[in-house]
TIKEKOL-382683 format. One record per residue (C-alpha): x, y, z. Coordinates in Angstrom, 3 decimals. Example, Ala and Ser with C-alpha at 12.3 -4.5 7.8 and 13.67 -1.06 7.14 Angstrom:
<pts>
12.300:-4.500:7.800
13.670:-1.060:7.140
</pts>
This chain:
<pts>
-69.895:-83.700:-161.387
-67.757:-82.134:-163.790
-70.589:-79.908:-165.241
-71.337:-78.892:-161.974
-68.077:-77.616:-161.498
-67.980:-75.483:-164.923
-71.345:-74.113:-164.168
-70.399:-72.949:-160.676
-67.256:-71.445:-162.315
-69.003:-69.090:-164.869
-71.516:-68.579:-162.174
-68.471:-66.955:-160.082
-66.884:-65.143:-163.302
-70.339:-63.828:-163.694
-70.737:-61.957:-160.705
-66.792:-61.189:-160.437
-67.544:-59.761:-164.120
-70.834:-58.043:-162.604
-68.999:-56.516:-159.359
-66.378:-55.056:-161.628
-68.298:-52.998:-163.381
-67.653:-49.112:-163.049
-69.101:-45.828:-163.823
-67.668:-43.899:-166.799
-69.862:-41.368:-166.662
-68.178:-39.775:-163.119
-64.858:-39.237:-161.477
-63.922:-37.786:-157.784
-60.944:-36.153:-156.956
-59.178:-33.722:-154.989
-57.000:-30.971:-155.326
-53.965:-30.886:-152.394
-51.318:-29.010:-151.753
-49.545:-26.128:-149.536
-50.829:-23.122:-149.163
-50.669:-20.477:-151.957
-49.653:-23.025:-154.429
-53.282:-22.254:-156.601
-55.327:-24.748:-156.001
-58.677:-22.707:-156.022
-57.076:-20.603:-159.046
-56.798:-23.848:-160.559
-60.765:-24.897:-159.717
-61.515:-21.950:-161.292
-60.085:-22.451:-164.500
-61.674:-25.971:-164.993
-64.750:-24.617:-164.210
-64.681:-22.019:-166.660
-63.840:-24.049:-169.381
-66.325:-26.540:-168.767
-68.676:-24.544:-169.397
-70.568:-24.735:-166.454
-70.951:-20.625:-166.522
-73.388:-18.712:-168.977
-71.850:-16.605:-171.419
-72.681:-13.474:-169.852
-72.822:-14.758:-166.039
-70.391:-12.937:-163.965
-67.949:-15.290:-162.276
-65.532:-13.699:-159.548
-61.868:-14.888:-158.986
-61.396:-17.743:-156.613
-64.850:-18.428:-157.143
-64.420:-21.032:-154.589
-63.776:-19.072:-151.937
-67.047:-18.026:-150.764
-66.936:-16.286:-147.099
-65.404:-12.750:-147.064
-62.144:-13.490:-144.932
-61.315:-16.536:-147.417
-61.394:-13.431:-149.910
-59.529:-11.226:-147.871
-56.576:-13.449:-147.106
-56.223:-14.870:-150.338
-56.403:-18.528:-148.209
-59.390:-21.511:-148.372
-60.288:-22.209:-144.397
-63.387:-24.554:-145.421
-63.242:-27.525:-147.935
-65.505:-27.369:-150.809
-67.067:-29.084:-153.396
-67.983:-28.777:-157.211
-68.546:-30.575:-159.986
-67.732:-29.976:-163.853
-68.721:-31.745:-166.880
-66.799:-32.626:-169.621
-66.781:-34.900:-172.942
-70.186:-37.023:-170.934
-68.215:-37.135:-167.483
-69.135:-35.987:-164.588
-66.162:-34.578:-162.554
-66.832:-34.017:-159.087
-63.756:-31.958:-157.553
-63.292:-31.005:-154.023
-60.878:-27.972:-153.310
-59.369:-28.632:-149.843
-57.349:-25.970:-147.841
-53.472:-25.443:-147.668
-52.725:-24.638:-144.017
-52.056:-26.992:-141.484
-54.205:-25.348:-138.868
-57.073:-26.507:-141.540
-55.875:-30.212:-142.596
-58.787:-32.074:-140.870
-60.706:-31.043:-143.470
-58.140:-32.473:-146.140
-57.456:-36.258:-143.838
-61.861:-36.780:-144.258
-61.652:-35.623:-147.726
-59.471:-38.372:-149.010
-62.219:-40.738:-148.262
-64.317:-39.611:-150.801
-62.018:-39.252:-153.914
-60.521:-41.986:-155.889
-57.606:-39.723:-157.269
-55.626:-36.759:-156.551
-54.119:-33.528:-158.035
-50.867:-32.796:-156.341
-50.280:-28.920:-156.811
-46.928:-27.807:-156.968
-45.471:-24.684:-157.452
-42.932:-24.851:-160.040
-40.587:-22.341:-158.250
-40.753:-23.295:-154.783
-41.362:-27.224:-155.078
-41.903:-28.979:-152.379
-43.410:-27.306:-148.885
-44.055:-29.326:-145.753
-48.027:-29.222:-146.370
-47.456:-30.565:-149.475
-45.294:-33.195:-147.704
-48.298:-33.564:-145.458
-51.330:-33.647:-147.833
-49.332:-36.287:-149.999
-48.623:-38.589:-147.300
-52.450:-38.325:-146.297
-53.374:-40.084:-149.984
-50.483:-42.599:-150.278
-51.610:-43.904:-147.685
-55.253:-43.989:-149.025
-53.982:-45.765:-151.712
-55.012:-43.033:-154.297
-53.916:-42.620:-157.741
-51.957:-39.462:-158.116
-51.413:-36.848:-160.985
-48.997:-34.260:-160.113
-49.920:-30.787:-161.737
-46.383:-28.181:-161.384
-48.511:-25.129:-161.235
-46.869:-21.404:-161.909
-45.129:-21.999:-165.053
-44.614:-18.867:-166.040
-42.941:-17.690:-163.198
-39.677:-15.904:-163.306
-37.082:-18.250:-162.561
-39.540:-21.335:-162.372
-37.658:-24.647:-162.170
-40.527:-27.189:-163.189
-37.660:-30.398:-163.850
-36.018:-29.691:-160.713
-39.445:-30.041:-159.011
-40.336:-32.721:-160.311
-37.220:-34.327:-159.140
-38.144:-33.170:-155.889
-41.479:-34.592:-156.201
-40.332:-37.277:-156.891
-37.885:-38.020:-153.882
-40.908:-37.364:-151.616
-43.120:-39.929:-153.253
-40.211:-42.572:-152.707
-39.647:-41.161:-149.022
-43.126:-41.557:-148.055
-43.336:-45.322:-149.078
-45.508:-45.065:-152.821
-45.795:-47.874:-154.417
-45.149:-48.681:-157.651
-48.499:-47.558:-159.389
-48.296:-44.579:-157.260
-44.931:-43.566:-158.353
-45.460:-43.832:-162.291
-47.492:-40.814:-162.091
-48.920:-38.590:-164.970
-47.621:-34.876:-164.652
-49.220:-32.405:-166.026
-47.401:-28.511:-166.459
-49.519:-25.481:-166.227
-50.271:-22.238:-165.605
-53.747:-21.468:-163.742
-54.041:-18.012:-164.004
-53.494:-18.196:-167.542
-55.819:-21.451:-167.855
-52.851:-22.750:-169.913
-51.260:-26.690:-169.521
-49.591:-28.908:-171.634
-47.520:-32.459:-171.101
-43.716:-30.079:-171.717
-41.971:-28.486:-169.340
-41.169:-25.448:-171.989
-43.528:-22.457:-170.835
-43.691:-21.544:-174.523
-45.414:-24.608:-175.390
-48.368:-24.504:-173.276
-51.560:-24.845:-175.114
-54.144:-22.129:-174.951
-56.687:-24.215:-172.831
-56.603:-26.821:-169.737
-57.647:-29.698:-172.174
-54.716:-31.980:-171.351
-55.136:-31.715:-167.754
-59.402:-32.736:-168.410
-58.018:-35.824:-170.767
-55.273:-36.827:-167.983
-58.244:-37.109:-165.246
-60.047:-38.958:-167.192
-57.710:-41.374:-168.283
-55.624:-41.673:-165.002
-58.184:-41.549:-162.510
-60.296:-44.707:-161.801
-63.754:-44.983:-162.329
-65.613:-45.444:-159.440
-67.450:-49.550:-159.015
-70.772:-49.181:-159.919
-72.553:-51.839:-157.395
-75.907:-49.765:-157.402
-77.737:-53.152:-156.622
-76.258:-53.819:-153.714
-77.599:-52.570:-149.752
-76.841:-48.945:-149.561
-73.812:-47.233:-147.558
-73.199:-44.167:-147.730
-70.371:-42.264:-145.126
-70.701:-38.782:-144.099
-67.249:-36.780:-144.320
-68.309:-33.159:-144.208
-71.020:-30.835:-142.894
-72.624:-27.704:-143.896
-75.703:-25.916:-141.374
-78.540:-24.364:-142.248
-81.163:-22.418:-140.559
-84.005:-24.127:-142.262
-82.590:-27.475:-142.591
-80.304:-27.588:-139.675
-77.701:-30.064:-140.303
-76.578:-31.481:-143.764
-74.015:-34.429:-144.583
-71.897:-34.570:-147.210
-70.411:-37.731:-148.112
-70.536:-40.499:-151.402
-72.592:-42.747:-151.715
-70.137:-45.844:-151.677
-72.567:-48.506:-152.096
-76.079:-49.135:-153.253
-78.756:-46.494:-154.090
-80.633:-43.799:-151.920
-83.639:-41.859:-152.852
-85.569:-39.206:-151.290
-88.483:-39.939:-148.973
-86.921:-43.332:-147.974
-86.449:-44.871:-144.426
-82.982:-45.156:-143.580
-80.738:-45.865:-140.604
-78.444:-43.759:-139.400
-75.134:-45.788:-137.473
-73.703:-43.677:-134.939
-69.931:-43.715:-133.701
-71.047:-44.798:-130.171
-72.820:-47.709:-131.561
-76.257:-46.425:-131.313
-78.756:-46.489:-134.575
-81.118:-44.071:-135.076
-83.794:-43.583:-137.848
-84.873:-41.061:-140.188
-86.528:-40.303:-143.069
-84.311:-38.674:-146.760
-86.278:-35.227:-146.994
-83.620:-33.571:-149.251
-81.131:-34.956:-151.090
-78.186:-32.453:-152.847
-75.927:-33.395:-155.928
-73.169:-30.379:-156.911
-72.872:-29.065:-160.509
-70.590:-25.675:-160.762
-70.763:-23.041:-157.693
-75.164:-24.348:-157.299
-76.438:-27.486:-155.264
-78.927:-29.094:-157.650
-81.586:-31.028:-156.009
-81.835:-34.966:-156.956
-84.156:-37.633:-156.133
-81.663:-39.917:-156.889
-78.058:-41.263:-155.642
-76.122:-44.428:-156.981
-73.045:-46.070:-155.857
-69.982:-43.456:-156.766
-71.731:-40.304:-156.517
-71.340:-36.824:-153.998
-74.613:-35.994:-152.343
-75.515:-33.551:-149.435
-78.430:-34.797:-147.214
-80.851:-33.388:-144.821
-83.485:-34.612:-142.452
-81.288:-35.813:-139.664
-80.270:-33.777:-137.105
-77.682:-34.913:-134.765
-75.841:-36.497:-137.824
-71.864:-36.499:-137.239
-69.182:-37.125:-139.728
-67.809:-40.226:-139.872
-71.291:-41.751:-139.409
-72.784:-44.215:-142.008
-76.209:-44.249:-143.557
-77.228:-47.422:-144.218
-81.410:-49.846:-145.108
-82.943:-50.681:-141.828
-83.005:-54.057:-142.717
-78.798:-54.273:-143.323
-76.907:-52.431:-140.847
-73.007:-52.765:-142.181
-71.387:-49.479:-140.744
-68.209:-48.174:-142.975
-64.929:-47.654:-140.730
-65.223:-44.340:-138.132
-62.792:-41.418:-139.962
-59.709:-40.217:-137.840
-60.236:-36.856:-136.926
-56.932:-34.737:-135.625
-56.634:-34.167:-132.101
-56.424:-30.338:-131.553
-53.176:-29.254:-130.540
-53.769:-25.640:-128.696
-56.303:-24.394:-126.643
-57.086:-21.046:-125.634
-59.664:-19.499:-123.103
-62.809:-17.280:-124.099
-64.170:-15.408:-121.762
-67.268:-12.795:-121.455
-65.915:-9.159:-121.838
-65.837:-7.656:-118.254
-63.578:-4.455:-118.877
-65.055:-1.215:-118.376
-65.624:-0.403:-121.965
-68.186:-3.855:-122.239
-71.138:-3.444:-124.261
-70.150:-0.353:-125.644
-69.600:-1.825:-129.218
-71.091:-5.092:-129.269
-74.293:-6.292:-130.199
-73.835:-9.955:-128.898
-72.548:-9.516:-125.323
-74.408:-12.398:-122.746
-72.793:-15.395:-121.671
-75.871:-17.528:-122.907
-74.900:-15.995:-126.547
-71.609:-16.482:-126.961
-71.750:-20.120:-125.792
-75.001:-20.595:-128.612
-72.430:-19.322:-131.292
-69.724:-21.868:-130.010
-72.268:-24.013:-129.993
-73.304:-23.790:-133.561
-69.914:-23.851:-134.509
-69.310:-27.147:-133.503
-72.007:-28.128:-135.757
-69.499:-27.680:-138.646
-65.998:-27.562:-137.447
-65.101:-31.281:-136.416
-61.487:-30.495:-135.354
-62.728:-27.653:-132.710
-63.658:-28.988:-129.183
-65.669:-25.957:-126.750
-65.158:-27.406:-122.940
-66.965:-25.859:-119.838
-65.108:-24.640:-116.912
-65.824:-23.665:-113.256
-67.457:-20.711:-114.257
-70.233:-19.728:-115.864
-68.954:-17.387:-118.328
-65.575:-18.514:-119.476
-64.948:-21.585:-121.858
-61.995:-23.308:-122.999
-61.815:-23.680:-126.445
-59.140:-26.570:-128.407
-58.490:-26.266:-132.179
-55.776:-26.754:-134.824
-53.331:-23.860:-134.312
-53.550:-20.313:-134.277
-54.715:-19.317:-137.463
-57.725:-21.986:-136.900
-58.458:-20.557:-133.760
-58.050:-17.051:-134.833
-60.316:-17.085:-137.834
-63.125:-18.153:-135.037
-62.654:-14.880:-133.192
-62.698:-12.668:-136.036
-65.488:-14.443:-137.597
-67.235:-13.915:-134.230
-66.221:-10.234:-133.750
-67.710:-9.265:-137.377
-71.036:-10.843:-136.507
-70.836:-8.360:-133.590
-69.891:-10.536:-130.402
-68.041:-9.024:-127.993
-65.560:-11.437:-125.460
-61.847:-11.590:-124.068
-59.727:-14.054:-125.024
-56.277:-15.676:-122.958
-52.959:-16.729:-124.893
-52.909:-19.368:-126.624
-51.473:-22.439:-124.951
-50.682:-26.032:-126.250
-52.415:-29.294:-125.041
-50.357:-31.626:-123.358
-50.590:-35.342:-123.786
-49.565:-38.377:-121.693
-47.674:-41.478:-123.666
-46.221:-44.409:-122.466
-46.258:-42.560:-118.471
-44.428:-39.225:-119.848
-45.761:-35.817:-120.295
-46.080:-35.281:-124.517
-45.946:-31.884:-126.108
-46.721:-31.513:-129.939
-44.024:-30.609:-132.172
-43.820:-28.712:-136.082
-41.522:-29.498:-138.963
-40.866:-25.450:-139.866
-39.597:-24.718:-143.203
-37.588:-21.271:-143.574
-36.203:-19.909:-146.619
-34.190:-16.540:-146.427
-31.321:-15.119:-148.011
-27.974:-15.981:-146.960
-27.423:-13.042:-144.986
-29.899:-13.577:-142.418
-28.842:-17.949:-142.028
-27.114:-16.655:-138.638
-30.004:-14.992:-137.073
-32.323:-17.193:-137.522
-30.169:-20.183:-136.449
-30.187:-18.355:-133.361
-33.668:-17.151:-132.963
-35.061:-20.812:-133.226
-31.581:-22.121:-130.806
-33.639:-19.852:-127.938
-36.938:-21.460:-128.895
-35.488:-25.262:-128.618
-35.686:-25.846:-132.104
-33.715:-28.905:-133.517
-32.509:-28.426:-137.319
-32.870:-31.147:-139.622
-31.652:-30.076:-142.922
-30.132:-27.077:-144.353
-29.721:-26.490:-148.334
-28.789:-23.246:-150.457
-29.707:-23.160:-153.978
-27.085:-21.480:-155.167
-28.641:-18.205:-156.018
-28.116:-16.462:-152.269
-31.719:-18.250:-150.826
-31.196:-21.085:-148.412
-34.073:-23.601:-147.115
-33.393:-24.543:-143.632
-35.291:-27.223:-141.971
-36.409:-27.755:-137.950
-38.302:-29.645:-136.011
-39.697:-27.083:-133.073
-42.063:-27.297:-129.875
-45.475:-25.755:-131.052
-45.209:-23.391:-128.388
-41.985:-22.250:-129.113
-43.444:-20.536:-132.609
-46.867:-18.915:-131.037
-45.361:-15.255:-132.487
-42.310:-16.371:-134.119
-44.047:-15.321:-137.612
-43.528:-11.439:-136.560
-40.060:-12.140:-135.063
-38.624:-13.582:-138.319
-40.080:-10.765:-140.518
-38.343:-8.768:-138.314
-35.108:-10.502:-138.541
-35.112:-11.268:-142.468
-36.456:-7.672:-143.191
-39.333:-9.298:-144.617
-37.690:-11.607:-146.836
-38.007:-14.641:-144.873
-40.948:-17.311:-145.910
-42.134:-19.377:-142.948
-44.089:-22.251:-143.204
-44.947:-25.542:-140.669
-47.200:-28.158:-140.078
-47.396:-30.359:-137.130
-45.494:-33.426:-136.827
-45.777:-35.497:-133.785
-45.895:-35.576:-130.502
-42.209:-35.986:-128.163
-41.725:-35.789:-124.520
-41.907:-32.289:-123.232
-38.891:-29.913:-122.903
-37.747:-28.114:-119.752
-38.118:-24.477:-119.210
-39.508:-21.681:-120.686
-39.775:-21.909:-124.903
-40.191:-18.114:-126.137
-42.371:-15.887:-124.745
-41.858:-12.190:-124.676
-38.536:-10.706:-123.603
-40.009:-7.257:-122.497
-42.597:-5.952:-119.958
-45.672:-3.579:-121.118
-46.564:-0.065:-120.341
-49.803:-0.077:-118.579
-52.587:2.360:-118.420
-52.513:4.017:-114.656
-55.834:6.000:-115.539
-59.344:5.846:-117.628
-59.643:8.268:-119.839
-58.570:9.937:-123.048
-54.767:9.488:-124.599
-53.250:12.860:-124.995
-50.144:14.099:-127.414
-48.855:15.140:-124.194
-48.854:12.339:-121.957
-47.536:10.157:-124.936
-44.827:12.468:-125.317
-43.849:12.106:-121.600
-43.730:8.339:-121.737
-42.594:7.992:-125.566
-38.489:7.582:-124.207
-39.546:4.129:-122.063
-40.815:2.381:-125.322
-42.916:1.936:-128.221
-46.370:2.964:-127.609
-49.606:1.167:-129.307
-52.326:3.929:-128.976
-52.643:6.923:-131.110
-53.438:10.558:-129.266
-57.676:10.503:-128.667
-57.894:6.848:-128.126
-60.097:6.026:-125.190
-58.357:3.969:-122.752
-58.853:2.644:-119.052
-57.055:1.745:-116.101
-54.811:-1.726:-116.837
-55.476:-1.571:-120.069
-51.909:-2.071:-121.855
-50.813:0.377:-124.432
-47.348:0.366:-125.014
-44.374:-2.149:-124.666
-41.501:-0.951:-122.054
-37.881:-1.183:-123.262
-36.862:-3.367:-120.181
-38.328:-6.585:-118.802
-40.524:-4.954:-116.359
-43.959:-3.822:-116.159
-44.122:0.136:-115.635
-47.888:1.745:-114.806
-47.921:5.506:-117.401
-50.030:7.857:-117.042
-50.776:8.491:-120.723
-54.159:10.807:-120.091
-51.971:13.620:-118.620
-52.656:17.177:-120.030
-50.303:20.204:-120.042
-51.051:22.718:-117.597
-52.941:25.429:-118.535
-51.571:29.003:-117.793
-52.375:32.442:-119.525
-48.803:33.152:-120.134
-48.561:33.001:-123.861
-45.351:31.054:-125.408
-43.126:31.969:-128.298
-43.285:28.523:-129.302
-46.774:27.945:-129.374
-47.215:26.722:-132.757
-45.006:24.646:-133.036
-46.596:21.023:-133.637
-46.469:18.450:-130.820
-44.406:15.356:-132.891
-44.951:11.889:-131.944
-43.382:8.931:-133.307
-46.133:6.680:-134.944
-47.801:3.895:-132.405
-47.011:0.533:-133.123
-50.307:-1.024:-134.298
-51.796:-4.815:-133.840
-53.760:-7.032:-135.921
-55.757:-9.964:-134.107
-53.214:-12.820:-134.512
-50.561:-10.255:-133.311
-52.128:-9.419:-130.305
-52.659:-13.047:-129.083
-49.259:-13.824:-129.912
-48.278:-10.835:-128.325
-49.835:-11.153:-124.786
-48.315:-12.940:-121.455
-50.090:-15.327:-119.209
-51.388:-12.511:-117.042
-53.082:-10.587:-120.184
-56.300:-10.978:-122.190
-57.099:-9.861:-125.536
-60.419:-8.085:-125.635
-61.649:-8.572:-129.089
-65.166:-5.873:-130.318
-66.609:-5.323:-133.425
-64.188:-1.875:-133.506
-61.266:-2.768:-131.151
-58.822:-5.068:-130.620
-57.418:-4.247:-126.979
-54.644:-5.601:-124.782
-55.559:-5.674:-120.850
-54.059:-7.177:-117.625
-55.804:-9.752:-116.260
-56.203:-7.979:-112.800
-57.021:-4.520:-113.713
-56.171:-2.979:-110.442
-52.456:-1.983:-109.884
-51.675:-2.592:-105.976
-53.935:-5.771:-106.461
-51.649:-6.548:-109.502
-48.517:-6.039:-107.691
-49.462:-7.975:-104.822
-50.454:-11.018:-106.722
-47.214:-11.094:-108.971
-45.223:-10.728:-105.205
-46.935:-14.101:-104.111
-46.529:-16.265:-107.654
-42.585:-15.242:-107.117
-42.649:-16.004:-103.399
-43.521:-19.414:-104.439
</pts>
């Protein structure tokens, strides 16, 4: 009886011993943290001294950041993945983006990492995205490193950070593990870390920071025996391929050609066969034949596959939990262009084409919802904020779509019988001088301060919490007030019963268009006293079309076409030069912060214009008479 017992006790230590066992030879992580703090900077640098390039291969800065408006804006809109090697180890390392409008991406990505980098820049310290992206892996239960990035910055303050880094990991609950974490000081353009805090003692290469990871970070289990599972977290489209999942492999082993099943969210299973199977080494997807327990892989062959889904034998169907996606937070309405300048500039035009490129887009972007409406040719599209919804028009007007688009507005939730509006934690940091003014600019848009600091050296940090819709423009209005030194940064908090009464909006009425035609010096000049005009002399304009803003709260029709009468009396004056003051001009998210209820934005490969809704002016007036009847 007794031997029984022994042997049935090193049979169990024997497979406890056996399901321990990990995988030296890889490591998954991800980098976090606000916006413009360096994470991709940072990607670069390990991948660089991996050496993962050729000698003479020519790597661009923030390799990373592959589509041209990621270059152009200096931000990462799409997580990405990569993979270095160093000292027999396998580092797979997945760059995730810093704006809030974009932290679906980040939520999924925590699934697939056993460890984090924190970012943080060593002069500003903590932002609320980092606040957000670190609360996301605590609660993942991931091991941290914390990497104070920017060391050579003037007046850098890497203790004092990690102080503050500190007090966030004990305010969001870490436990004990979490907060005896490694940190690690360096400077990414440089490619320079080291363990002190002195900026003269860096070392001359990111060899610390490699050792850390590998040390810190756990190894993932290595049950490759076991039925497969694999979760799909991302997704990446191509033409060829159609749709490919990205997830890890978290149990088991797949292989290419095999019969899997595929475990939808509704509860469905569907099967298909592996045709292509993707691991990641540098900036290049390498194909493999080949995936164990542990490891990154993008696969093809299925279709309709979603994230969240698992991919599991047909013969043991054990689905992994669904991932929470973000509920989108604004919507906005896109609408074919019907002005009279349509399908002058665009190549893409058609109803039936615009809704095929919304279409496709869902097959990437989980956080962006496309709804139909009553009519054919308008649809009502939900994302993440403004810049997320934004970077969808733009990417659609430089692939040469034409539409019109309505102000931005937020979604509204019920909870517990009461009407819910989503609310943002803004951060503002300004001199001293301009505290007063923007106490009172976010007092008219109901915002509630939480915390107010000054650091001593004239730059205070104040904190709100504000109804989303009382910032849609509020970036523009505090560059205004600080003179451009204010920094502005949010991220969405929760959702709180809805306030009453307007929340900003514009103050002023617009000068509109009375004719179609050509914008003279002269007619600019006539109307140039009743505002600040947005269109420069030769501009093509047409009838409700908006092209200034009026000084009072009104809407005034100008006639900005008019010519000077022509006699054949000759002037003294004659050559002296017509001077106008310089038209105010409008990038895309200005513009749809800009506009009223009543307006559209009508977005072209070449323009950007600003119209009424109801182009017609008696038709206008009449239907403005009746909303204020009622």
């Amino acid at each position: 009886m007794v031997s029984c017992v022994i042997i049935e006790r090193l049979i169990f230590e024997k497979k406890a011993g056996e399901s321990m066992k990990v995988r030296e030879d890889i490591r998954n992580i991800a980098i976090i943290a606000h916006v413009d703090h360096g994470k991709t900077t940072l990607v670069d640098q390990l991948l660089k001294q991996s050496g993962i390039f050729r000698a003479n291969e020519y790597v661009q800065e923030r390799a990373m950041d592959s589509n041209d408006l990621e270059r152009e804006r200096g931000i990462t809109i799409l997580a990405k993945n990569t993979a270095v090697q160093y000292k027999d180890v396998k580092i797979n390392i997945l760059d995730t983006p810093g704006h809030a409008d974009f932290s679906g991406e980040v939520e999924r990505i925590m699934k697939l990492v056993d460890g984090v980098l924190l970012v943080v820049d060593a002069y500003e310290g903590c932002m609320p995205q980092t606040r957000f992206v670190l609360k996301k892996a605590l609660e993942q239960h991931l091991t941290p490193i914390v990497v104070v990035n920017k060391i050579d910055r003037d007046f850098a303050r890497p203790e004092e950070v990690v102080d503050e880094v500190l007090d966030l990991f004990i305010e969001l609950d870490a436990d004990d593990d979490q907060l005896d974490f490694p940190v690690v000081y360096c400077s990414a353009i440089n490619g320079t870390a080291s363990v002190d805090p002195d900026p003269a003692k860096q070392d001359e290469n990111m060899q610390v920071l490699f050792d850390t990871i590998l040390e810190k970070i756990p190894a993932p289990v290595d049950n490759r025996e076991e039925p497969l599972q694999m979760q799909v977290a991302l997704l990446d489209y191509n033409e060829y391929v159609g749709r490919i999942g990205i997830g890890r492999v978290f149990r088991g082993t797949m292989r290419v050609g095999e019969q899997v099943a595929l475990m939808k969210l509704d509860g469905s299973v569907k099967q298909f066969r592996v045709t292509k199977m993707f691991g990641f080494l540098g900036l290049k997807r390498v194909e493999i034949n080949e995936a164990n327990a542990g490891d990154l892989v993008a696969v093809s062959g299925m279709e309709d596959i979603n994230v969240g889904e698992t991919i599991c034998p047909i013969d043991f169907q054990e689905a992994l939990p669904p991932l929470r996606i973000d509920e989108p937070t604004l919507k906005m309405t896109f609408l074919v262009n019907n002005s009279p300048f349509a399908g002058r500039e665009g190549k893409w035009v058609t109803a039936r084409k615009i809704e095929e490129r919304l279409k496709t887009e869902l097959h990437t972007d989980v956080s962006l919802r496309v709804d139909p409406t009553d009519s054919a040719d308008s649809w009502v599209v939900s994302g993440r904020g403004e810049l997320h919804l934004s970077i969808l028009i733009e990417t659609m007007r430089r692939e040469g779509y034409e539409l019109q688009v309505s102000k931005p507005e937020v979604i509204l939730k019920e909870i517990d019988g009461k009407i819910c509006e989503p609310f943002e934690r803004v951060v503002i940091d300004t001199p001293e001088e301009y505290v007063g003014a923007v106490l009172e600019s976010l007092g008219r848009r109901k915002g509630d301060m939480i915390d107010m600091s000054n650091n001593g050296k004239g730059q205070v940090r104040l904190i709100f919490l504000v109804p989303s819709r009382g910032l849609i423009g509020y970036n523009t209005e505090l560059l205004t007030l600080t003179k451009g030194y204010g920094i502005y940064n949010h991220s969405f908090e929760k959702y709180l019963p809805k306030l009453s009464g307007q929340v900003g909006g514009r103050i002023r009425g617009v000068l509109v268009s009375m004719e179609t035609g050509v914008a003279s010096t002269y007619g600019i000049m006539q109307v140039e006293d009743r505002g600040v005009i947005f269109v420069e002399p030769g501009t093509e304009v047409y009838g409700g079309m908006i092209v200034g803003e009026h000084n009072r709260e009104n809407d005034i029709t100008v006639n900005i076409c008019k010519t000077k009468h022509q006699t054949n009396v000759r002037s003294a004056t004659k050559d002296q030069t017509a001077v106008i003051k310089k038209p105010r001009s409008f990038s895309l998210e200005e513009a749809l912060q800009y506009i009223d209820e009543d307006e559209y934005v009508e977005v072209t490969p070449e323009s950007i214009r600003m119209r009424k809704k109801i182009l017609d002016k008696s038709l206008r007036e009449k239907t403005a008479r009746k909303k204020k009847a009622e």
